[in-house]
C-alpha positions as CSV (number, residue, x, y, z in Angstrom):
1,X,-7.9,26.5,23.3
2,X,-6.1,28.8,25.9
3,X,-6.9,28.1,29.5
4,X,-9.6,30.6,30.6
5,X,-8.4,33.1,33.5
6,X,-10.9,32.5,36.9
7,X,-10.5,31.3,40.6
8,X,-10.4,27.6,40.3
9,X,-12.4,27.8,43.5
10,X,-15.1,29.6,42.2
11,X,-15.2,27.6,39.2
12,X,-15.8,24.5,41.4
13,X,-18.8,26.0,43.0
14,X,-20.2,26.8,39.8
15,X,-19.1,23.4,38.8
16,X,-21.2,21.8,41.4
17,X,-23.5,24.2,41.4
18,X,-24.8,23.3,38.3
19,X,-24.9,19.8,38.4
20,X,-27.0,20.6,41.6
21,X,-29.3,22.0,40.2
22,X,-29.2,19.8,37.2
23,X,-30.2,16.9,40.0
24,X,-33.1,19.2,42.0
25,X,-34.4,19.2,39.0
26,X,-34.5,15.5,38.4
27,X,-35.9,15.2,41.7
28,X,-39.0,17.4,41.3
29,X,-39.8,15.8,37.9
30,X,-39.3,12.3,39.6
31,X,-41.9,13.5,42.7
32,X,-44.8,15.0,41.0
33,X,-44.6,13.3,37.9
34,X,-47.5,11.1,36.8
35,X,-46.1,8.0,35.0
36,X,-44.2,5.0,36.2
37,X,-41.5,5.3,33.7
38,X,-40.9,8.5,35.2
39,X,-41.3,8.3,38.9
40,X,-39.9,4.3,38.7
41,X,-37.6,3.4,35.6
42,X,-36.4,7.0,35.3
43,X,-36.6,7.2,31.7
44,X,-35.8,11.0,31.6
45,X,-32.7,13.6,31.5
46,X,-32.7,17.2,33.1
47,X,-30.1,19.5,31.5
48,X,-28.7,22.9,31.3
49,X,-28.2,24.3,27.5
50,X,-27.1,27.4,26.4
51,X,-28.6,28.8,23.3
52,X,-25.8,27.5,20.7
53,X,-26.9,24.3,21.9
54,X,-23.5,23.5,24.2
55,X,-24.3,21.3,27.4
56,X,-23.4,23.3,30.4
57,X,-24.5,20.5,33.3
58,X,-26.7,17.5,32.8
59,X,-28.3,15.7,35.9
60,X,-26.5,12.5,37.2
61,X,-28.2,9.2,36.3
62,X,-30.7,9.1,34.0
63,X,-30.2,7.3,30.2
64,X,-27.2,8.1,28.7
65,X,-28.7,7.7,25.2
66,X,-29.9,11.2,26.1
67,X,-26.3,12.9,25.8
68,X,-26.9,13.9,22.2
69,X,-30.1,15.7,21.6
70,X,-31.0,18.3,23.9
71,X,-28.8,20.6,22.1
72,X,-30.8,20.1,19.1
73,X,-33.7,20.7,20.5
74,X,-32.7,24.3,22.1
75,X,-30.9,25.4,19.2
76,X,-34.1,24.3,16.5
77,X,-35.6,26.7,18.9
78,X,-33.7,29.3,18.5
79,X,-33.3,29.1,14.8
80,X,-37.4,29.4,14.5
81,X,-37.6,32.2,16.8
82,X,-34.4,33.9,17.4
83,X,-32.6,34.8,20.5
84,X,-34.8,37.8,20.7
85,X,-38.4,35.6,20.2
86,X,-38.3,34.6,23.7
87,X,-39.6,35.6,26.8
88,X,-39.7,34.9,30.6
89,X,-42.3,32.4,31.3
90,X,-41.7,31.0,27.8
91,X,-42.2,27.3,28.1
92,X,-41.3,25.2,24.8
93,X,-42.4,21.5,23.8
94,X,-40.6,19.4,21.1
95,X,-40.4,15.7,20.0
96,X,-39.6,16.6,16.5
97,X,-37.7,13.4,15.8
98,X,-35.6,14.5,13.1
99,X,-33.9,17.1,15.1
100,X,-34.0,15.0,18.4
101,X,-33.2,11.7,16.6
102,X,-35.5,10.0,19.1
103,X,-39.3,8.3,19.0
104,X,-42.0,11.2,19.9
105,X,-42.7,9.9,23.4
106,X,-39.3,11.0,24.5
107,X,-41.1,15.0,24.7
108,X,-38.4,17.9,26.2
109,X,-39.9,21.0,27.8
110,X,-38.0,23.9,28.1
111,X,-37.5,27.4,29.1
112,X,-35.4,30.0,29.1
113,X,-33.3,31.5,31.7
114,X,-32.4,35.0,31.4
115,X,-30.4,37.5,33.6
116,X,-30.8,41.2,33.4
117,X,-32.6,40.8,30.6
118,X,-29.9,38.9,28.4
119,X,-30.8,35.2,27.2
120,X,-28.5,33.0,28.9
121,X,-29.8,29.2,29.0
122,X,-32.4,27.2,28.5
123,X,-33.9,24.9,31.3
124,X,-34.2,21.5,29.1
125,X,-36.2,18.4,30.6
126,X,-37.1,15.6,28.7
127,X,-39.7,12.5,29.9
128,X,-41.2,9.6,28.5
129,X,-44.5,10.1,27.6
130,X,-47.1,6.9,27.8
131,X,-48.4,7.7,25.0
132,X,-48.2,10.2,22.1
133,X,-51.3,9.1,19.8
134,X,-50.8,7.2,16.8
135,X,-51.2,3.2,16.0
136,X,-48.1,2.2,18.7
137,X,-48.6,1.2,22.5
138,X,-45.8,0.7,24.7
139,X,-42.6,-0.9,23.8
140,X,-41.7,-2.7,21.4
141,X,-44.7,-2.0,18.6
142,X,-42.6,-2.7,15.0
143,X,-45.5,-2.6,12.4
144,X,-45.2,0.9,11.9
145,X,-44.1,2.2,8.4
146,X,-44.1,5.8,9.0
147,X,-43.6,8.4,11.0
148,X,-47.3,10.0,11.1
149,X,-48.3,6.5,12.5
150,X,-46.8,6.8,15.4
151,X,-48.2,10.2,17.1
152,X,-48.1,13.8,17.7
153,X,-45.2,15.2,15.9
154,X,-44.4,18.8,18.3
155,X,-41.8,21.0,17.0
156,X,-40.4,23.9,19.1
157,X,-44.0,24.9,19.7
158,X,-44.8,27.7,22.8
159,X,-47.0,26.0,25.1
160,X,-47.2,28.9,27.6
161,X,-46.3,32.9,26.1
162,X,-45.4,34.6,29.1
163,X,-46.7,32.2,32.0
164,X,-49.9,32.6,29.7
165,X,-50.8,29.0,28.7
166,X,-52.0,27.9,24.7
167,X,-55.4,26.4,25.6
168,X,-55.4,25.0,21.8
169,X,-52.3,22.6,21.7
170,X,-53.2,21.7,25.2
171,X,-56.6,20.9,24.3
172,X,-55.0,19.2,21.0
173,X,-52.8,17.3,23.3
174,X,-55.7,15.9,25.1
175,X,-57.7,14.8,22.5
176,X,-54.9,12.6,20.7
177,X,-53.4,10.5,23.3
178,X,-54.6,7.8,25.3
179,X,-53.9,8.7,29.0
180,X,-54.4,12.4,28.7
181,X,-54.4,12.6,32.7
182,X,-51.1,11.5,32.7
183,X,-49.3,13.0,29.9
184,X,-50.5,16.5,31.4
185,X,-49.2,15.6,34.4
186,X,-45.9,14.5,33.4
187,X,-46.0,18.1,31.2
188,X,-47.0,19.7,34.4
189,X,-44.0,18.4,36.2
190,X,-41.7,19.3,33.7
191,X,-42.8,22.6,33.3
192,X,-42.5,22.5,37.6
193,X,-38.7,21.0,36.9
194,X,-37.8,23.5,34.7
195,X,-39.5,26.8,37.1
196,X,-37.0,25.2,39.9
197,X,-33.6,24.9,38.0
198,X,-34.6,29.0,36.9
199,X,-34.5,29.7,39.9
200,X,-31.5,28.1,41.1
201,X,-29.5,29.2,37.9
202,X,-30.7,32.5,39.1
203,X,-28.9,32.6,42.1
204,X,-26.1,31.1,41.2
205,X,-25.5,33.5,38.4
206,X,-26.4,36.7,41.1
207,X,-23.7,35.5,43.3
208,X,-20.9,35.9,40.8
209,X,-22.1,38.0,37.7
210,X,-22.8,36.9,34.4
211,X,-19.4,37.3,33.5
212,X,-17.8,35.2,36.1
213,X,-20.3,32.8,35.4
214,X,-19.7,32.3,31.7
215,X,-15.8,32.3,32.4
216,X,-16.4,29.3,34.4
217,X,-18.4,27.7,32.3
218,X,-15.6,28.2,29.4
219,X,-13.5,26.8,32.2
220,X,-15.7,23.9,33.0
221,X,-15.7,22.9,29.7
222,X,-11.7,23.4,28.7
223,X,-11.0,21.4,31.6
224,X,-13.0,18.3,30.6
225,X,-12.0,18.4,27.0
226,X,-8.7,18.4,28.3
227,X,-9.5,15.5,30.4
228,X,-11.1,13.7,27.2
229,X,-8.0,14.4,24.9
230,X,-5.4,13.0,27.6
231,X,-7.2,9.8,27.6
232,X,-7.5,9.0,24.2
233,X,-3.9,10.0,23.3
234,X,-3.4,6.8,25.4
235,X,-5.6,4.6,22.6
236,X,-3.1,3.0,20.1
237,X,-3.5,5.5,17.0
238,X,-5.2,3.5,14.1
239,X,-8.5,2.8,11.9
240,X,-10.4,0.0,13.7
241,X,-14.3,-1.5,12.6
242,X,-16.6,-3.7,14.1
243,X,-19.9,-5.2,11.9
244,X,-22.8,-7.5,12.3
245,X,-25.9,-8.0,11.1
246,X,-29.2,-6.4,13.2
247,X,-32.1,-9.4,13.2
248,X,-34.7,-7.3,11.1
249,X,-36.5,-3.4,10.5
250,X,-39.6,-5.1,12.8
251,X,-41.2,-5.6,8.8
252,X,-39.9,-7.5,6.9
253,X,-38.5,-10.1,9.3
254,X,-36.4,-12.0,6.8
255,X,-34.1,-9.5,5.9
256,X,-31.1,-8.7,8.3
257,X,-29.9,-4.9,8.4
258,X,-26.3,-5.1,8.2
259,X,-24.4,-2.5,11.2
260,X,-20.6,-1.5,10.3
261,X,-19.0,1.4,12.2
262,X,-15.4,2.2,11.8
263,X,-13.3,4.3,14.1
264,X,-9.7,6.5,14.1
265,X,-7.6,7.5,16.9
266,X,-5.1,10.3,15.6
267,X,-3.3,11.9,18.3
268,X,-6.4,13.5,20.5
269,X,-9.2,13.0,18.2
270,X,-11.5,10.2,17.5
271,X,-13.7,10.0,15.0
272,X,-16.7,7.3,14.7
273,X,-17.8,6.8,10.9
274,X,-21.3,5.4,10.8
275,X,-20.6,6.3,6.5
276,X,-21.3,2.5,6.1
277,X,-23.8,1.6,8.0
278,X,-27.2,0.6,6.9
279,X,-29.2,3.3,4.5
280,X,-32.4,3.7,6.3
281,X,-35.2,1.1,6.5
282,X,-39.1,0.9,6.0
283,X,-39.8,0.1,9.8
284,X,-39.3,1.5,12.6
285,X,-35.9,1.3,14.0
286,X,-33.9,4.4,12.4
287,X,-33.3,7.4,14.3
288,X,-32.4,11.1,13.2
289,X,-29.2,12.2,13.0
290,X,-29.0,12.7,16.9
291,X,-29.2,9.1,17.5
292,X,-26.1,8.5,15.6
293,X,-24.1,11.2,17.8
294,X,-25.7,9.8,21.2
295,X,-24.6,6.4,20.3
296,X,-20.8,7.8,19.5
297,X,-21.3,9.7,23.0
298,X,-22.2,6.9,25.0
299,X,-19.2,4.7,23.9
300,X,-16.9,7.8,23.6
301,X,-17.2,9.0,27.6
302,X,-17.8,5.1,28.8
303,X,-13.8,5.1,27.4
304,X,-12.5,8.1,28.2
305,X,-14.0,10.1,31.3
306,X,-16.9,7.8,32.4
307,X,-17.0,8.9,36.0
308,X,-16.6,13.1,35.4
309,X,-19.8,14.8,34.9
310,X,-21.5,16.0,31.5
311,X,-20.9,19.1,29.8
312,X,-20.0,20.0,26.5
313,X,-16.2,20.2,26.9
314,X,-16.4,16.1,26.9
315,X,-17.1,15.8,23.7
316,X,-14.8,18.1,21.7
317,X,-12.2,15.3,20.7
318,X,-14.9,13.4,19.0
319,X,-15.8,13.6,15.7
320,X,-19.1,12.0,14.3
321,X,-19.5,11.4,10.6
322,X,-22.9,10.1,9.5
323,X,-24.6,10.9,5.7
324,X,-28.1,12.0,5.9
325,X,-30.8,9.3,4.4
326,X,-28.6,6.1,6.8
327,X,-30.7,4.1,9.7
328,X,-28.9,6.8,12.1
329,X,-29.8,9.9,10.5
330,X,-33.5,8.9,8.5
331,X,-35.4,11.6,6.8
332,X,-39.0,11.8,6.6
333,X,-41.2,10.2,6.3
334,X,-39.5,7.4,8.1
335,X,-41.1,5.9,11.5
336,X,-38.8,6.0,14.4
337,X,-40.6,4.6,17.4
338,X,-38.2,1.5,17.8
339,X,-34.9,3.8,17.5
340,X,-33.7,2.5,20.6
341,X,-33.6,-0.8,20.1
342,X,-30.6,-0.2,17.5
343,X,-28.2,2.0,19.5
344,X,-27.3,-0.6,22.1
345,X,-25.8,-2.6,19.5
346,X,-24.4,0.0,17.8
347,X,-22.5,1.5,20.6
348,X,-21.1,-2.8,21.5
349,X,-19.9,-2.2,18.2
350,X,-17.9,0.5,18.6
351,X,-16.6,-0.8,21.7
352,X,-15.9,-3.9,20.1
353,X,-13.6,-2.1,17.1
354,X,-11.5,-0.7,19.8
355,X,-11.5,-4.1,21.7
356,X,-7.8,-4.6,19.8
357,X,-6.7,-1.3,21.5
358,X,-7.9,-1.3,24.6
359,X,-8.2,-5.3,26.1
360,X,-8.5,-4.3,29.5
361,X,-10.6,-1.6,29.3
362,X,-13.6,-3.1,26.4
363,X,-16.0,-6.0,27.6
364,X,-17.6,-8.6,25.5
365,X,-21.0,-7.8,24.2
366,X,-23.9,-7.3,26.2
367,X,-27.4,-8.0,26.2
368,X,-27.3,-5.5,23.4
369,X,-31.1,-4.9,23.0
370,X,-33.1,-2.0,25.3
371,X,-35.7,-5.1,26.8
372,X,-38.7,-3.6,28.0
373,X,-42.4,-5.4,27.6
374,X,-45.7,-3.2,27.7
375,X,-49.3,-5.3,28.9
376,X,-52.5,-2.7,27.6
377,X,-56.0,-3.4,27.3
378,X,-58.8,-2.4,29.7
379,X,-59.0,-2.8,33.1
380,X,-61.5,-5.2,34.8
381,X,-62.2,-3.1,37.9
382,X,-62.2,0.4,36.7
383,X,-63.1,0.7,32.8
384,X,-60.2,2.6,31.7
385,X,-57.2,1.9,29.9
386,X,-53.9,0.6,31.3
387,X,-50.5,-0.1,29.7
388,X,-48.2,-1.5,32.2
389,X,-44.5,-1.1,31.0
390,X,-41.0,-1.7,32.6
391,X,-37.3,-2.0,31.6
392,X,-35.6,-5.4,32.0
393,X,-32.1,-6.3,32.3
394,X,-29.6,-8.4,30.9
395,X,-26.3,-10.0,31.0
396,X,-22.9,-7.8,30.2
397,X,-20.0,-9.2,28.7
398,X,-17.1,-10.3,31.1
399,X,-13.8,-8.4,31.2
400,X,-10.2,-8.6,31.2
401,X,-10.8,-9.0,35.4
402,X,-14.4,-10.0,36.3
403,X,-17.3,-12.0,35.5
404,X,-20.2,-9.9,33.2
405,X,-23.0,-8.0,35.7
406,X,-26.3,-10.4,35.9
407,X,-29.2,-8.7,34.8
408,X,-28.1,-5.0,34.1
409,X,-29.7,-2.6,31.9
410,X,-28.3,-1.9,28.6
411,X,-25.4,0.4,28.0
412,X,-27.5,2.9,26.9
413,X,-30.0,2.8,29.7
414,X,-27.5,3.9,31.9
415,X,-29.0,4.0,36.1
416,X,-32.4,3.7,34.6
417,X,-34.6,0.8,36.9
418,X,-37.2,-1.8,36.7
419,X,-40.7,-0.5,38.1
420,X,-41.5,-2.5,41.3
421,X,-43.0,-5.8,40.4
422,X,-45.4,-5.0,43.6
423,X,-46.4,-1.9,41.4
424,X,-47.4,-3.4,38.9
425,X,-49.1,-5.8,40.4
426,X,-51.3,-3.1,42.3
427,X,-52.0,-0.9,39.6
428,X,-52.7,-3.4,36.4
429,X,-54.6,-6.3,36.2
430,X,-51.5,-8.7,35.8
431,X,-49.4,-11.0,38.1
432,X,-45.7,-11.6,37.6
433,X,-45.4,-15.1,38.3
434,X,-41.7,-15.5,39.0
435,X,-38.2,-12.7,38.2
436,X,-35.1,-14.6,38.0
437,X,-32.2,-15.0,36.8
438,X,-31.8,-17.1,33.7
439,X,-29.5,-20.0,34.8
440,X,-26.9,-20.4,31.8
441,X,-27.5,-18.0,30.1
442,X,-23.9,-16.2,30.4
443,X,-21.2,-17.1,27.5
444,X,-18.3,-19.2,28.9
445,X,-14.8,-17.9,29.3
446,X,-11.9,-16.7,31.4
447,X,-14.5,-14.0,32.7
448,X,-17.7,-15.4,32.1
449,X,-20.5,-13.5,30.5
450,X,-23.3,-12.1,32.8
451,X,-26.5,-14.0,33.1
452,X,-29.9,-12.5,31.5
453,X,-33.0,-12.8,33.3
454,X,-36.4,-15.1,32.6
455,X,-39.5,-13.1,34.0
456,X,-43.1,-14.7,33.3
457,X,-46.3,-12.4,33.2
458,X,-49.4,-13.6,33.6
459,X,-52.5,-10.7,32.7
460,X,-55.9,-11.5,34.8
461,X,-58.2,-10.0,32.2
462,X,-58.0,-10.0,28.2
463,X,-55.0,-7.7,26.8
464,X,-52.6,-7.1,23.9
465,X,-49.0,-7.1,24.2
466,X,-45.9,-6.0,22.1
467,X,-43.2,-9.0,21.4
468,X,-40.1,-7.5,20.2
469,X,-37.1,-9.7,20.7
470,X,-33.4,-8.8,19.0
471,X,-30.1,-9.9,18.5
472,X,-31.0,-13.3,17.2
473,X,-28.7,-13.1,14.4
474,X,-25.2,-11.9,16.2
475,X,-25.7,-12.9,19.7
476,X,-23.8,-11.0,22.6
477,X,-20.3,-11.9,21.5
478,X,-17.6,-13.3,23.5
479,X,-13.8,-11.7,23.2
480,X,-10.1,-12.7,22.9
481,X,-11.7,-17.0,22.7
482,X,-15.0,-16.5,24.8
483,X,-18.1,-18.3,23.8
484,X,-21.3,-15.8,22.9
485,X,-24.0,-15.3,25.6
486,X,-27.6,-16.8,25.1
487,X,-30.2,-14.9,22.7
488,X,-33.0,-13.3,23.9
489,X,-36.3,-15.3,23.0
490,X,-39.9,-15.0,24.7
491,X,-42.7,-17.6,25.1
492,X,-46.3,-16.5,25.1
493,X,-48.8,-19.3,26.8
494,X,-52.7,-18.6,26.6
495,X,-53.3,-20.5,29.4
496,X,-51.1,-22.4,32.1
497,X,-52.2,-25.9,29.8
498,X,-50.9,-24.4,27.2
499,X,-47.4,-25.3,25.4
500,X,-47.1,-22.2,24.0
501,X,-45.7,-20.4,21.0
502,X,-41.9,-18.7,20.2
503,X,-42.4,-15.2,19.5
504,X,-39.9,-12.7,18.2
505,X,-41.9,-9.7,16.6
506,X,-45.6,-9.1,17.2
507,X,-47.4,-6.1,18.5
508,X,-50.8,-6.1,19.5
509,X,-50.3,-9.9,20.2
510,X,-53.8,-10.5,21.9
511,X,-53.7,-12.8,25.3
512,X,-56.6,-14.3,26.7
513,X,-57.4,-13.9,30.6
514,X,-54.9,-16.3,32.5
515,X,-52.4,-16.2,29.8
516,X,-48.6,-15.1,30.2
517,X,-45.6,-14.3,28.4
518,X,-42.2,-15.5,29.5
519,X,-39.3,-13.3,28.6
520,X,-35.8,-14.8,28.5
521,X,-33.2,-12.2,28.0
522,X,-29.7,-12.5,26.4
523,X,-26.4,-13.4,28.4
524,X,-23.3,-11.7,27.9
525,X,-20.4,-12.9,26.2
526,X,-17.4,-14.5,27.7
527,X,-14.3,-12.7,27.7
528,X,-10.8,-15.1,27.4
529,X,-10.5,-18.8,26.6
530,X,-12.6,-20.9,28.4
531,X,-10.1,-23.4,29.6
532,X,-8.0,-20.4,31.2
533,X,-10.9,-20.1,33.9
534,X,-10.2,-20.4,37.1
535,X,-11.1,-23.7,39.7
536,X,-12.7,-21.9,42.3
537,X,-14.9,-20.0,39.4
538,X,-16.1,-22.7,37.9
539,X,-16.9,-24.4,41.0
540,X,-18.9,-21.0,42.0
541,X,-20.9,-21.3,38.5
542,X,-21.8,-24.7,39.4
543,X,-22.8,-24.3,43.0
544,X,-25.0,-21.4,42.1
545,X,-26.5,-22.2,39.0
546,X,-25.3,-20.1,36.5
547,X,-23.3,-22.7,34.0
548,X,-26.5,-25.4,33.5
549,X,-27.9,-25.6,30.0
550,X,-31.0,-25.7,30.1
551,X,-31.5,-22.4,28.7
């Protein structure tokens, strides 16, 4: 591709002009929004698409697992309506998870951006949703068996026609989800997100012309494929594969669902093969199509440009190959709603095939699941519903240099945070008795693994909860002679007498007032030989903590 001819100054402004207003955007959707794991976790992404689909800025932070699939969205658009079916003031909702490759709460609104009349871009923001109808509530619900059991399936549907709003899927909205009041509030601010980035992309795009803007965007993007190829023409050329077996589909919980990706480096290219991974399954944890390319995304850039900012160009030396029908790329009627809980293993698996290639660059596995928890019932005190969710971290694998992070998110969770445990405590009816971290928990080794975190909640009046716990099968593992990190596991007590059971998969686990559920979630795997460790480390581990056994 031949260098495009432009001021390299003026692409630079445009460079950072976009990803400015990439992040304004993020910021109003973080300020008005409604929901917690919105305005807290920051389960969202804010991008800038053009209508083929190509990323020309995404916001900075945010879940990385969201890379793949906002394209898809914008271009299933356009191929319903054409590039002449839209209008200004268009605004657009879609969940359709067989384009987006996600579960239906993950909802993108978006609009399009024109300039003198020509369609341009599309304005792209998508949010977790508390709800979306359908037999799941919160996290981790893995008795579903099909897709129309898990909510309101939205595809490329126009929710306003010319700043003129569609009282009927509004009103249909409202009557088949739970916290209406907050769903159309989080809509709301996206719609607010998206009315900001027009306008910014509308002065940016004055000051130079639409020309000069789309040359630097060409620019923008040639430059970081070029960036992209450099670095993996540095990765030992080869066929490299990583496999191991996923605990269960969340139905029938004695079967394990084997994972096998295989990767080649030739020259500037890399291609991920997911050809032989698992066909699809009966519960919930496949994804569409999408969630096979945002996993190759994730590990692809954490590689080979993890600090440069998204656009399309970084992806143009990877290759994706995934058959339609496999636990990456489901077809209907398949449910979906635990599809993230796969991709974190999947993308320590690709990272583990290139381990041989790149020692100093690949960690040992992490925590490896996307560890969240979701209290719901009714509330005591006011009569209405509440579902109190939140992320929690984990341990990450040690590497050829350091010690594993203590209680991180997961790799695909990206700057995404825990909400406030004086938040939750204020706005649900539950107390979290203690948030630490879970002594011994990280796998031994040169570079020890990172420790996971034990967090017990206690809820003050009767509620359900969701118990999903994974990677009890192939633990976190350690590299190059380290020792695997702990598994995740979680103990649910009806009372503080109470001993207590081992739970690993049951939604709409019922607790009674004064009961609690401990969560203890996975180490990371050691990197090195154990005996290799350094004195002064091991004396560290033992002054703070982190090597007892009692796990």
């Amino acid at each position: 591709m031949p260098q495009p001819s432009v001021n390299p100054i003026t692409v630079e402004v445009v460079r950072n002009g976009l990803a400015h207003i990439a992040n304004e955007m993020a910021t109003v959707l973080r300020k008005t929004s409604y929901n917690m794991m919105i305005y807290e976790v920051r389960d969202y992404c804010v991008g800038i698409v053009d209508p083929e689909g190509n990323i020309l800025s995404q916001n900075f932070g945010a879940l990385p697992i969201f890379l793949a699939d906002l394209g898809p969205a914008i271009v299933d658009g356009v191929r319903r309506y054409g590039k002449g079916g839209f209008a200004p003031g268009d605004v657009l909702i879609m969940n359709h998870p067989y384009v987006c490759g996600q579960h239906l709460n993950n909802v993108v609104i978006y609009t399009p951006f024109f300039h003198e009349g020509e369609l341009v871009a599309f304005l792209t923001v998508r949010a977790h949703w508390i709800d979306i109808g359908g037999t799941r509530v919160g996290f981790g619900f893995s008795g579903t068996r099909e897709v129309y059991e898990e909510g309101l399936q939205l595809r490329s549907l126009k929710l306003y026609r010319g700043d003129k709003p569609d009282q009927d899927i509004l009103q249909i909205i409202t009557d088949n989800v739970r916290f209406s009041e907050s769903c159309l509030g989080d809509l709301r601010a996206q719609i607010a997100a998206c009315r900001v980035g027009d306008r910014g992309l509308g002065a940016l795009v004055e000051r130079y012309g639409l020309a000069t803007f789309l040359e630097c965007v060409r620019a923008i993007w040639h430059q970081s494929e070029t960036l992209a190829r450099e670095q993996v023409t540095r990765i030992k050329p080869g066929r490299y594969e990583a496999e191991a077996l996923f605990d269960s589909d969340g139905v029938d919980l004695d079967r394990p669902v084997p994972l096998k990706v295989k990767v080649a480096v030739d020259g500037s290219n890399m291609t991920i093969d997911f050809s032989e991974i698992s066909d699809q399954v009966p519960g919930s944890i496949n994804s569409g199509a999408s969630g096979a390319v945002a996993a190759a995304r994730v590990a692809f850039k954490s590689l080979v440009s993890p600090f440069s900012p998204i656009d399309e160009g970084c992806f143009r030396a990877l290759k994706v190959v995934i058959p339609t029908g496999k636990i990456l790329s489901a077809t209907p009627p398949a449910p979906v709603g635990n599809w993230s809980r796969t991709l974190p293993t999947v993308v320590d698996l690709i990272l583990k095939a290139l381990a041989p290639a790149l020692p100093e660059r690949v960690a040992a596995g992490h925590k490896g699941d996307m560890g969240g928890y979701a209290f719901f019932g009714t509330h005591p005190r006011t009569g209405r519903r509440f579902l109190c969710q939140t992320i929690m971290g984990g341990g990450w694998g040690g590497r050829a240099y350091e010690d594993g992070e203590n209680a991180t998110v997961s790799i695909c969770q990206g700057d995404v945070q825990n909400a406030p445990v004086e938040m939750q405590e204020i706005y649900y009816p539950v107390l979290v008795e203690h948030h630490r971290l879970r002594e011994g928990s990280g796998g031994a080794g040169k570079f020890r693994g990172g420790l996971g975190i034990e967090i017990c909640v206690r809820v003050l009046c009767e509620a359900l909860t969701n118990i999903n716990v994974e990677r009890q099968r192939t633990p976190p593992w350690g590299l190059f002679g380290g020792e695997c990190g702990a598994t995740a596991k979680a103990l649910v007590k009806q009372s503080p007498e109470d001993p207590g059971v081992w739970l690993t998969k049951k939604p709409n686990y019922p607790l009674k007032a004064g009961g609690s559920v401990t969560f203890f979630t996975a180490g990371g795997g050691g990197y090195g030989a154990v005996k290799e460790r350094a004195p002064e480390l091991i004396e560290r581990d033992r002054r703070l903590g982190y090597a007892r056994s009692n796990v």
